[in-house]
C-alpha positions in Angstrom: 38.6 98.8 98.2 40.9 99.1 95.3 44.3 100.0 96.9 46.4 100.4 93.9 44.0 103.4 92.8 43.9 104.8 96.5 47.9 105.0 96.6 47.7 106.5 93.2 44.8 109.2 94.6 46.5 109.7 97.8 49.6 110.6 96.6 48.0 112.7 94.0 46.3 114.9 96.1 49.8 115.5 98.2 51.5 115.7 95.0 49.0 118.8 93.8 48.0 119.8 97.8 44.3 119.7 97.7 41.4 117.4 96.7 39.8 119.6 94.0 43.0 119.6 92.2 43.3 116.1 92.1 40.2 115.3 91.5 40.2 117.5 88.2 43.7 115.6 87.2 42.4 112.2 87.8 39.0 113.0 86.1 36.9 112.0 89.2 34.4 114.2 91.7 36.0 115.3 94.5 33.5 113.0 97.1 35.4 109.9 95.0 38.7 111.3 95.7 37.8 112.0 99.2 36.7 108.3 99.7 39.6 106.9 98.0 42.2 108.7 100.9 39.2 107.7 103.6 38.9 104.4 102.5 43.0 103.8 102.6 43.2 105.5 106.3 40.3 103.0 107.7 42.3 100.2 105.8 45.2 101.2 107.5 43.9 102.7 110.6 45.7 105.6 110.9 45.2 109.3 109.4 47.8 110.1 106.5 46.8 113.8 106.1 45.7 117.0 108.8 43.4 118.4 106.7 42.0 122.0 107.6 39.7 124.3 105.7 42.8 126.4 104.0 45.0 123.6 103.2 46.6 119.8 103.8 49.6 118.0 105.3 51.1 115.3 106.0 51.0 113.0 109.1 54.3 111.7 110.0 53.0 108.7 109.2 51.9 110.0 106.6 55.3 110.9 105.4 56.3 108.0 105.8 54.0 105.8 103.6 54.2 108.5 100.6 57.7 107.9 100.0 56.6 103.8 99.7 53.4 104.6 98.2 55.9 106.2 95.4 58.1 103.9 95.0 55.2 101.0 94.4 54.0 103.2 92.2 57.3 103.8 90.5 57.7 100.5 89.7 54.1 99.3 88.7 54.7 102.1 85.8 57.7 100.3 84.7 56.1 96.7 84.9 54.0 98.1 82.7 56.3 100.0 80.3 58.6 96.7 79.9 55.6 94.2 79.5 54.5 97.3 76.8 57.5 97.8 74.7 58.4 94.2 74.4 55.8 94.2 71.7 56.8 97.5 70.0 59.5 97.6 67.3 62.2 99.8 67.7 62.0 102.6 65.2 63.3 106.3 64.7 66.5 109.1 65.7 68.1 107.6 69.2 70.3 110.1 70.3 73.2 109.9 72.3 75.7 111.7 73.9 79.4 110.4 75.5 82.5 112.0 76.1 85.5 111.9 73.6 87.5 108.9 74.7 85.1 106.1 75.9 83.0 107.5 73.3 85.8 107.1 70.3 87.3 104.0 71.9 84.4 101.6 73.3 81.3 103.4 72.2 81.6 103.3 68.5 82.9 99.7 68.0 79.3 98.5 69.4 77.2 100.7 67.0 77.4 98.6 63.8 75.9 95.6 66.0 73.4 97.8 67.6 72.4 99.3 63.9 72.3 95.9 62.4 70.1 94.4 65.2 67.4 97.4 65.2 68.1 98.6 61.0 64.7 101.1 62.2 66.7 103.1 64.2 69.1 106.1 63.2 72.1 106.7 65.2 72.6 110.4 66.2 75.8 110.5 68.5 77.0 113.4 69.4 80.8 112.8 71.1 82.2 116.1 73.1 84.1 117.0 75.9 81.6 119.9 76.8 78.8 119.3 79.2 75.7 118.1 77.9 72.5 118.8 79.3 70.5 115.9 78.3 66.7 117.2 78.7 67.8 120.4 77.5 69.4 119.3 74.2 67.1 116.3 74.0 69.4 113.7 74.5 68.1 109.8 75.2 71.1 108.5 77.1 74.8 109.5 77.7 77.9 107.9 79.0 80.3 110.2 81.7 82.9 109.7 83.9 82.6 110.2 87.3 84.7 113.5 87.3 81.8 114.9 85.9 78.3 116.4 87.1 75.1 114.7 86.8 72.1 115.8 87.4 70.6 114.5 90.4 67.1 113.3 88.8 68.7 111.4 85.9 68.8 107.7 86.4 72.4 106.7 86.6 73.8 103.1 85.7 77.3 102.4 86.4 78.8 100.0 83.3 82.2 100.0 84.1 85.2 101.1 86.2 88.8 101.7 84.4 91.8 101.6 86.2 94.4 105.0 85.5 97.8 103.5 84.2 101.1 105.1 84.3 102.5 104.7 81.0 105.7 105.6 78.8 106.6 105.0 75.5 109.3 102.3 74.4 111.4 105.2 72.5 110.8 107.4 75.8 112.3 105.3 78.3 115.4 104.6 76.1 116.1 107.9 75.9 115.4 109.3 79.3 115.4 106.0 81.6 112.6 103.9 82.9 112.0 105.2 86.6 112.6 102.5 89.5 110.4 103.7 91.8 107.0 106.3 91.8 109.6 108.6 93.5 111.5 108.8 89.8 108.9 110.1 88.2 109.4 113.8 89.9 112.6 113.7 87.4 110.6 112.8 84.6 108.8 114.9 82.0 104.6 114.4 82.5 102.1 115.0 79.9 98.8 116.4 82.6 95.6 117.0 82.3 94.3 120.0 83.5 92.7 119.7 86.5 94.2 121.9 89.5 93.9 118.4 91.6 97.0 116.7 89.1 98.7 119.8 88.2 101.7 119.9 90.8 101.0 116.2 92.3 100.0 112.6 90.9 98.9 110.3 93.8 99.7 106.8 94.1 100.2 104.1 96.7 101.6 100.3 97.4 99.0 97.7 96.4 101.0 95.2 98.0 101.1 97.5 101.0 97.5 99.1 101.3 96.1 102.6 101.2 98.6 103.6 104.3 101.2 103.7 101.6 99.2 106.1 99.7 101.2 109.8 98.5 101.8 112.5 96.3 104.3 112.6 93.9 105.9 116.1 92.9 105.5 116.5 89.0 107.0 118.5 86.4 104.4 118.9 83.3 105.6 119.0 79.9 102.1 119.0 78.6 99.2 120.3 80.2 96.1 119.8 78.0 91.7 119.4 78.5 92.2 116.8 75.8 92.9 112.6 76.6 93.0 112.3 72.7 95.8 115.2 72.9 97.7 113.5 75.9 97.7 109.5 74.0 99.5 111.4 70.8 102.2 113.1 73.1 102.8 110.0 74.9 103.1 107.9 71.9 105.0 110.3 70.5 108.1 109.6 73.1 107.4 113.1 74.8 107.0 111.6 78.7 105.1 109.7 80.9 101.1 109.4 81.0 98.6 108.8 83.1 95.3 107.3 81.1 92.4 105.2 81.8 92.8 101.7 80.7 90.0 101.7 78.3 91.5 104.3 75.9 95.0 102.6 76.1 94.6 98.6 75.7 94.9 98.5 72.8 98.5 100.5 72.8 99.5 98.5 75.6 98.7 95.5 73.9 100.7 96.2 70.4 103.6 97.6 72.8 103.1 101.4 71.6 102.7 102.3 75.3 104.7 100.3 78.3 102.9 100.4 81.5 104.9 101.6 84.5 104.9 100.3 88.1 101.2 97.9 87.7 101.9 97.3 91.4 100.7 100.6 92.1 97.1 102.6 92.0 97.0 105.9 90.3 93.5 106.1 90.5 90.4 104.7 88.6 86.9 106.4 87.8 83.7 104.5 87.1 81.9 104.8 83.6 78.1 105.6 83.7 75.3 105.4 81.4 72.5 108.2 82.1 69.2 108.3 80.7 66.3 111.0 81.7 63.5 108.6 83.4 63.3 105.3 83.7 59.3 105.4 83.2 57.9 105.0 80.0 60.9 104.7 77.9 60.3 104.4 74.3 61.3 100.8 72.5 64.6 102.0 70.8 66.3 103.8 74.6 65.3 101.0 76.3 66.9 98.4 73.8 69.6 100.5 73.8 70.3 100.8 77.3 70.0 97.2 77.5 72.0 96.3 74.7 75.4 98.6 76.0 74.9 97.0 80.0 75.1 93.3 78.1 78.5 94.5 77.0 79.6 95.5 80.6 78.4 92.7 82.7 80.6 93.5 85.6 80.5 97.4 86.6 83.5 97.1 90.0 85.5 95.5 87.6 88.0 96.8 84.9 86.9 94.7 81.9 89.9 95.5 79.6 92.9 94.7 82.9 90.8 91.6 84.5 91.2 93.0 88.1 88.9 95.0 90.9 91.3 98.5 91.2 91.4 100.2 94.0 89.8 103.5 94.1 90.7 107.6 95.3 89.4 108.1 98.7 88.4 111.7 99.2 89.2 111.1 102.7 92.6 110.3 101.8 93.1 113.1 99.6 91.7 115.6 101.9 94.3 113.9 104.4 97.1 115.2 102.2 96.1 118.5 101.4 95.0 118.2 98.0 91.6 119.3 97.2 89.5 116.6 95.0 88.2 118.0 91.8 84.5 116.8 93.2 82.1 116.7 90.0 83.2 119.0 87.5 81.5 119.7 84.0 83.9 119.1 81.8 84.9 115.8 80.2 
């Protein structure tokens, strides 16, 4: 008996719900079809489908051994698509999507190596803080945050999570003060983004301490704004404290443009993903790609541009406190 091709005919004729279907798709009578399924219940010796003269279904065995059946299958296909594409030079449009600020800040400094590595292959990146349907607008991979919503049958690869600093200009805190405690910063002016979750309250807590020490602090917004790019400007420009991911503001924090304010604390952190449509048969230049961008995150729990494991939002904890959790959102 071959077994590989009695798992692919099995779950073919549940996938389509009768033998004559199948049989047409797989290019095979339906009397070979029907011995492939009998052959694989004898082998296992136990019925997989109730079969009647007006239609099928599955035992719960049955059930059962589909959703393996599948996933064998699954990743025979992509044994075969790496062992394939090895071979096959990377040529023609990749196109990729990412949001504005990992897109502007740790997305673009990797193309030029990309492009010099695989010269067949034109770069079309496409950088907006709108959401992108990927199949729709025929994207091969894209890079969101967490806030955001993914479709449920894209395959989603975390790279990287980024830490959410509190941060202040130099010229800012001279003028106004630099707060002493979390507390202070109800008295402070706040450049916020706009989600309803961070417009009246900014949650932190202790790391010395633990999530018990975990609360919101009132705000008063100086700024409100959809933009990150918008919020960085402000901020450097003196007008009040910010909170930013720490993968748009190393580099600001490392030339001293930006101070960080109270690092024993967690304001949050959100993971960075990098989506692609299927991982079956993916053509030479996605698959180099999406290999190429997770060898430049090699460790997704940790923050790559601080050195440290942050701590993350607990819904639970948020729910605790009354203040509802933006949940995936479309925006960027």
């Amino acid at each position: 008996m071959d077994r590989l091709q009695s798992m692919r005919t099995f779950a073919k004729v549940v996938e389509l719900g009768n033998f004559a279907k199948a049989a047409d798709a797989l290019d095979m009578s339906n009397a070979v079809v029907t011995r492939y399924v009998a052959d694989l219940e004898s082998h296992l010796g136990t019925r997989l489908l109730n079969r009647s003269t007006r239609k099928l279904s599955l035992t719960e065995t049955g059930m059962v051994y589909l959703d393996r059946v599948r996933a064998i299958l699954s990743d025979i296909d992509d044994a075969d698509a790496i062992a394939s594409y090895a071979a096959k030079k990377p040529s023609g449009t990749l196109r990729v999507y990412s949001v504005p600020h990992f897109g502007k800040a740790q997305l673009a400094p990797l193309l030029p190596e990309f492009a010099k590595e695989f010269p067949d292959v034109m770069l079309d990146i496409k950088i907006t803080d709108h959401h992108v349907d990927l199949v729709e607008e025929g994207i091969d991979v894209g890079f969101y945050l967490d806030l955001q919503k993914i479709d449920g049958s894209m395959i989603s690869r975390k790279l990287a999570t980024s830490e959410v600093l509190l941060c202040a200009s130099p010229e800012y805190l001279q003028e106004h003060g630099t707060p002493t405690t979390p507390e202070d910063i109800s008295g402070h002016r706040c450049l916020n983004f706009n989600y309803d979750f961070l417009r009246d309250n900014w949650m932190a807590f202790d790391k010395r301490v633990g999530r018990d020490s975990y609360r919101a602090i009132p705000i008063q917004s100086k700024v409100i704004s959809n933009n990150a790019d918008v919020l960085r400007a402000c901020a450097l420009a003196g007008m009040g404290l910010v909170l930013r991911t720490s993968f748009q503001i190393d580099d600001d924090l490392a030339q001293g443009r930006l101070v960080r304010l109270f690092p024993e604390h967690c304001f949050g952190a959100v993971s960075i993903s990098m989506v692609y449509p299927s991982r079956r048969q993916l053509s030479a230049k996605v698959r180099r790609f999406v290999d190429f961008v997770a060898s430049k995150f090699p460790h997704p729990e940790e923050d790559m541009w601080l050195g440290t494991c942050p701590f993350r939002i607990h819904e639970e904890k948020l729910r605790e406190l009354g203040i509802a959790h933006p949940g995936k959102v479309r925006t960027g």
